[in-house]
C-alpha positions in Angstrom: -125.3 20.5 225.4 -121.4 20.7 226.7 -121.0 18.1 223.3 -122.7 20.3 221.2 -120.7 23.5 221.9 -117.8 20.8 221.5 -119.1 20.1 218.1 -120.2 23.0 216.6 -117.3 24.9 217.5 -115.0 25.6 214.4 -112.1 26.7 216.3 -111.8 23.2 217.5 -111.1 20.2 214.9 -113.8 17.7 214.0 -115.3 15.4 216.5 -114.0 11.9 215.8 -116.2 9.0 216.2 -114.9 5.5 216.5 -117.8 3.0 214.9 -117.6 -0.3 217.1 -120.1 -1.6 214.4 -119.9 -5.9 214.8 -115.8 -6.0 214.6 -116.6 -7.1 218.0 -116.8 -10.6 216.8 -119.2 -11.5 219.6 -117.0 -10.9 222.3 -117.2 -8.7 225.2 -113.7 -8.6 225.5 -112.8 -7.7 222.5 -115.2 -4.8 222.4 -113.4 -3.7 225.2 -110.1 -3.7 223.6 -112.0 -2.0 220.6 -112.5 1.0 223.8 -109.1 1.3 224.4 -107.3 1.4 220.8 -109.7 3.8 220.0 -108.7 5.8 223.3 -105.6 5.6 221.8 -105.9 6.3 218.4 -107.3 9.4 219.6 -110.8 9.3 219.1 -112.9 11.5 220.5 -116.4 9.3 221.0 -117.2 5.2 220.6 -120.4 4.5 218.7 -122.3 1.7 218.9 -125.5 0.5 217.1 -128.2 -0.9 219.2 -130.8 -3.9 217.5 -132.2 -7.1 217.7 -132.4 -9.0 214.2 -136.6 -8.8 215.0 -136.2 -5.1 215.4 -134.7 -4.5 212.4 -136.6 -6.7 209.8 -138.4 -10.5 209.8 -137.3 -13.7 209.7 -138.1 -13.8 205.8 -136.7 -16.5 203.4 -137.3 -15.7 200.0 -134.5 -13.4 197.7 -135.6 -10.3 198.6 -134.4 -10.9 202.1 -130.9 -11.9 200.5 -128.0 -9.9 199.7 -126.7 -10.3 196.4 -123.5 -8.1 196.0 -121.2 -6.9 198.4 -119.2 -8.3 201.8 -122.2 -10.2 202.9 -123.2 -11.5 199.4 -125.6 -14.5 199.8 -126.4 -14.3 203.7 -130.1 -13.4 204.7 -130.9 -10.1 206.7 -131.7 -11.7 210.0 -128.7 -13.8 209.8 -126.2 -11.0 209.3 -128.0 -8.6 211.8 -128.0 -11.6 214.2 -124.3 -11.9 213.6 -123.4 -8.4 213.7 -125.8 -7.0 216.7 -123.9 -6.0 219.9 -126.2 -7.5 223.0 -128.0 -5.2 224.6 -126.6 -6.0 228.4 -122.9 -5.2 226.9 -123.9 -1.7 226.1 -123.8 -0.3 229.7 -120.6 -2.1 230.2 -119.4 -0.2 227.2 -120.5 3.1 227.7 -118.6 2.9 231.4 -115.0 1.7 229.8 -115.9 4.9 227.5 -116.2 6.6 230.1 -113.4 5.6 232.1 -110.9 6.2 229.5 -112.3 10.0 229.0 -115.0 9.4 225.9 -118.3 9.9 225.1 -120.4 6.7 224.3 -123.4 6.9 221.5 -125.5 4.3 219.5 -127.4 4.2 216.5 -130.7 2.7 217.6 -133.1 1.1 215.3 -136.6 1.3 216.7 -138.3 2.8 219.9 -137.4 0.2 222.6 -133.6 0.7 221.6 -134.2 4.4 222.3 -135.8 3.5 225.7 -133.3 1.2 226.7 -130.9 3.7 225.8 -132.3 5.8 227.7 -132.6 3.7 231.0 -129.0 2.0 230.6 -126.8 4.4 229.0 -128.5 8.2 229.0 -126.2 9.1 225.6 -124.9 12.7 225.1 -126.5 12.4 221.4 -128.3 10.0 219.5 -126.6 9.0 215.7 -129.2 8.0 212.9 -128.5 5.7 210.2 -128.9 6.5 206.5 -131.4 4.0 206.1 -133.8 5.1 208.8 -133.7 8.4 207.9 -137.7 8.3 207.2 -138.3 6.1 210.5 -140.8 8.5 211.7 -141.7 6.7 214.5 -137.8 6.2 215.5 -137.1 9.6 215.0 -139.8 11.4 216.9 -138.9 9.4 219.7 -135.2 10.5 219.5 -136.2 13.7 219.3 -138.0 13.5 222.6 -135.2 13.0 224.3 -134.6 16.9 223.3 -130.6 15.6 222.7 -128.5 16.2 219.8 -128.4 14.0 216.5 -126.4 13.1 213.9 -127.7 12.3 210.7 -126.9 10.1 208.2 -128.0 11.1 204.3 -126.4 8.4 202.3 -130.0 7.2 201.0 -131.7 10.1 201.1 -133.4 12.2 198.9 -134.0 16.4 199.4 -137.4 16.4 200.7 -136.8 13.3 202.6 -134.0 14.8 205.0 -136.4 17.7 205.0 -138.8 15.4 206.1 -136.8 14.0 208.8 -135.4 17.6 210.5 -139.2 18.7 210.3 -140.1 15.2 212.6 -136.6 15.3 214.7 -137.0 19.3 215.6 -140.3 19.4 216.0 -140.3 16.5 218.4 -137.9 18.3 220.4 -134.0 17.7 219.2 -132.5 20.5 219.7 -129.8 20.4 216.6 -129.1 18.1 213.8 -125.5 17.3 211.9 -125.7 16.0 208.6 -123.5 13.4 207.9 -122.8 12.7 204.2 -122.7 9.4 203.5 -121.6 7.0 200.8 -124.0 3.8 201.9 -121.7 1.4 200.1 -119.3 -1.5 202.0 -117.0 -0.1 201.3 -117.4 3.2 199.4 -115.5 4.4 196.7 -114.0 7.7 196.5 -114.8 8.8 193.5 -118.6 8.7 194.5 -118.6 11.0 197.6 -118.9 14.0 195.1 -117.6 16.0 198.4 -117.8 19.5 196.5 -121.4 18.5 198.1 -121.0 18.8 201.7 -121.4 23.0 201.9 -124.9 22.2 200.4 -125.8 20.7 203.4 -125.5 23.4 205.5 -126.5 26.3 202.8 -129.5 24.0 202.3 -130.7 22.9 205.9 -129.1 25.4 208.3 -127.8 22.6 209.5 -123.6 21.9 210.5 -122.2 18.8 208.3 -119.7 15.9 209.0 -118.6 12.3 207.1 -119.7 9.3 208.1 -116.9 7.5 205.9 -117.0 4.1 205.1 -113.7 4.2 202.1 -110.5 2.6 202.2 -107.8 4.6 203.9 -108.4 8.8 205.2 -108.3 10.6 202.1 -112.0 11.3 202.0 -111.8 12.5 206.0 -109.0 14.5 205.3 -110.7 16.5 202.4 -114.1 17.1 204.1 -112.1 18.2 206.8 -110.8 21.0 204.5 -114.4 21.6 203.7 -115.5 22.4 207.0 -116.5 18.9 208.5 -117.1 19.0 211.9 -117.8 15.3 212.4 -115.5 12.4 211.2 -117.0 8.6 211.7 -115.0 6.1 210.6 -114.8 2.4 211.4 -112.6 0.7 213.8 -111.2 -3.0 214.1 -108.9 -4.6 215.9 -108.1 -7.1 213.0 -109.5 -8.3 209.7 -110.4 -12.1 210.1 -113.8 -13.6 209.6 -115.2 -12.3 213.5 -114.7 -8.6 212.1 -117.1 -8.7 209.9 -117.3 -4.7 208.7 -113.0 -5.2 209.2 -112.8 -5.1 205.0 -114.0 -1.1 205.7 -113.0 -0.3 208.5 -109.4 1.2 210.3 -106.5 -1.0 212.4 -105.7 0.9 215.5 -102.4 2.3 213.9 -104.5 3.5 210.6 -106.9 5.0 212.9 -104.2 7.4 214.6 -103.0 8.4 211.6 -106.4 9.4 210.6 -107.0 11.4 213.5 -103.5 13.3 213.3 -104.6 14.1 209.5 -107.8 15.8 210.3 -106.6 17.4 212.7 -103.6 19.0 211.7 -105.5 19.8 208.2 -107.9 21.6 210.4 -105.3 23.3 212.2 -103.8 24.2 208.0 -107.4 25.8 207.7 -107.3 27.6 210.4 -104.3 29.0 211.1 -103.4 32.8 210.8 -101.1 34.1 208.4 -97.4 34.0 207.4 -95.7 35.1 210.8 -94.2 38.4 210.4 -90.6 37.0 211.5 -90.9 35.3 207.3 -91.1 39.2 206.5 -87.6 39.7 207.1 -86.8 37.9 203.9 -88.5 40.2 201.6 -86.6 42.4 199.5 -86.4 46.1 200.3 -83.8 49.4 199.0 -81.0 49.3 200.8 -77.8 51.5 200.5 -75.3 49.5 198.7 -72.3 52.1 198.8 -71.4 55.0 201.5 -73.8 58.2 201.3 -72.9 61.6 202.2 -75.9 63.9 202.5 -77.0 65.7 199.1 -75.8 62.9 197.1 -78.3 61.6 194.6 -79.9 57.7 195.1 -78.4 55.8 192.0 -78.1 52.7 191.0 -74.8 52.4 192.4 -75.2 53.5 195.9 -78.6 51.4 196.5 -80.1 48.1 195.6 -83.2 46.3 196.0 -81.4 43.5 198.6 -82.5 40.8 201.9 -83.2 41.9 204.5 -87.0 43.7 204.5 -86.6 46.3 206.7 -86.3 49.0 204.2 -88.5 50.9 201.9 -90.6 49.0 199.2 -89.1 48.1 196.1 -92.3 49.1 194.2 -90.2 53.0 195.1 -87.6 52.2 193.8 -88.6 54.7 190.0 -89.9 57.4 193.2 -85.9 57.4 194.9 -83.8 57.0 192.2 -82.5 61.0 191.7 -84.1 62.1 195.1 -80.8 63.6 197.6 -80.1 62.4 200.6 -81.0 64.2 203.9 -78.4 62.5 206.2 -75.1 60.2 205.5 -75.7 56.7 205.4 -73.5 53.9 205.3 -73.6 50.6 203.5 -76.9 47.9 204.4 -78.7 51.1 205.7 -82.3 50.4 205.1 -83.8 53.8 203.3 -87.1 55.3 204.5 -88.7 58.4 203.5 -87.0 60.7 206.2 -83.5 59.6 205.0 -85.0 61.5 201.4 -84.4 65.1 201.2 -87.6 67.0 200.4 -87.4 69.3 197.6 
């Protein structure tokens, strides 16, 4: 619950969430490296996703188990997950560097016995759902036994469907759900994120919204931040060779930083008070521009709308002009209503 106070706190800028994804390349090592520029970049949380190629689809052949467009263009589903997973006995390893290094560690499981295993080697803070399983039913109502926060993915999803999904998550037990808006393409244009969108989610479900961003660059983070994000996922690599295999999407360690020190100073634009009152010194107000000796009449030549502010309003100045004055004043004096003789 200590993360979700974190999160849903608009005083404090977004949560930023580090994606691991399979830019591991296979290697432990690396994944640990992954930990630590993220540390450094500034994120807030590492997120993993926890599968198996057989918990995620079957060893089918035929086309419809190819992808035709896209990074992965031609390879077959349980190829690429195989490829892409992160093993299972890594994830506890993980989670403790996170940990180490002050971060929170989170998956994206795929099925039940991810969440279990989760549960037994990890215990996450929150549990993140991925747009395409948003009408997992079983996956969800065993996330939301484990009565801990979620974040929700809708890239895919239609109205009723993420209504669908809140009804299963809550009713199971999670206690709160961010939706994440979410362009499911690799990677994502921004022209399609139609951002004026975001609000909707939280007008529409009661719910608190974030990005799960997977465009070039942190143009798109930056302007949901202005919207009132309060979650920012992004992808993170270390390089982009072939064993990155998200790395054509995802963020170097240095573009990472700079991501983090744009959402969060754009938070800090939208939430900062007002012009300091010091600024107000360099308004205008009536001044005396020429030695006055009590009775004289306020002209145009003995006082001037002029820097520094500290004198009457110049919206008076048709009310002074002709009025006496009640005391002498010398040049730069800043007039107020008791240097004006009443009639």
């Amino acid at each position: 619950m200590e993360i979700l106070s974190r999160i849903l706190d608009d005083k404090l800028a977004p949560f930023v969430v580090a994606e691991l994804s399979g830019n591991h390349g296979g290697g432990l090592d690396k994944a640990l490296k992954l930990v630590s520029a993220a540390k450094e970049a500034g994120a807030d949380a590492i997120k993993l996703q926890t599968y198996r190629p057989d918990t995620i689809t079957v060893r089918g052949t035929d086309s419809r188990f190819k992808l035709k467009t896209g990074l992965w263009k031609g390879k077959l589903l349980h190829d690429l997950y195989e490829q892409a997973m992160t093993p299972w006995e890594w994830h506890p390893l993980i989670a403790k560097e996170a940990r180490n290094q002050g971060m929170i560690c989170f998956s994206s499981p795929f099925d039940e016995s991810a969440v279990d295993f989760l549960e037994e080697s990890m215990q996450p803070a929150l549990y993140k759902v991925a747009s395409f399983e948003m009408n997992h039913f079983p996956l969800l109502e065993r996330i939301g036994k484990t009565e801990k926060p979620v974040l929700a993915s809708v890239g895919v999803s239609e109205s009723q469907e993420i209504f669908n999904a809140l009804k299963v998550l809550k009713g199971a037990g999670c206690p709160e759900v961010i939706l994440l808006h979410c362009v499911s393409e690799y990677p994502a244009k921004p022209s399609d994120f139609c951002l004026h969108r975001m609000p909707l989610l939280e007008s529409d479900y009661k719910v608190k919204f974030g990005l799960s961003d997977h465009s070039l660059g942190h143009l798109v983070a930056v302007a949901a931040t202005a919207l009132g994000a309060r979650v920012i996922e992004k992808h993170l690599c270390l390089d982009r060779d072939e064993s990155s295999i998200d790395g054509a999407f995802s963020m170097l360690p240095q573009e990472f930083a700079e991501l983090v020190s744009a959402v969060r100073l754009t938070h800090e634009a939208m939430s900062g008070s007002q012009c300091p009152q010091e600024s107000a010194k360099f308004k205008r107000s009536i001044l005396v521009s020429n030695p006055i000796q009590q009775g004289d009449r306020l002209t145009p030549e003995n006082v001037r709308v002029a820097r520094p502010g500290d004198g009457m309003c110049p919206s008076r100045w048709n009310d002074i002009l002709g009025q006496c004055a009640s005391i002498d004043m010398n040049i730069g004096h800043p007039l107020s209503d008791q240097d004006i003789a009443k009639p």
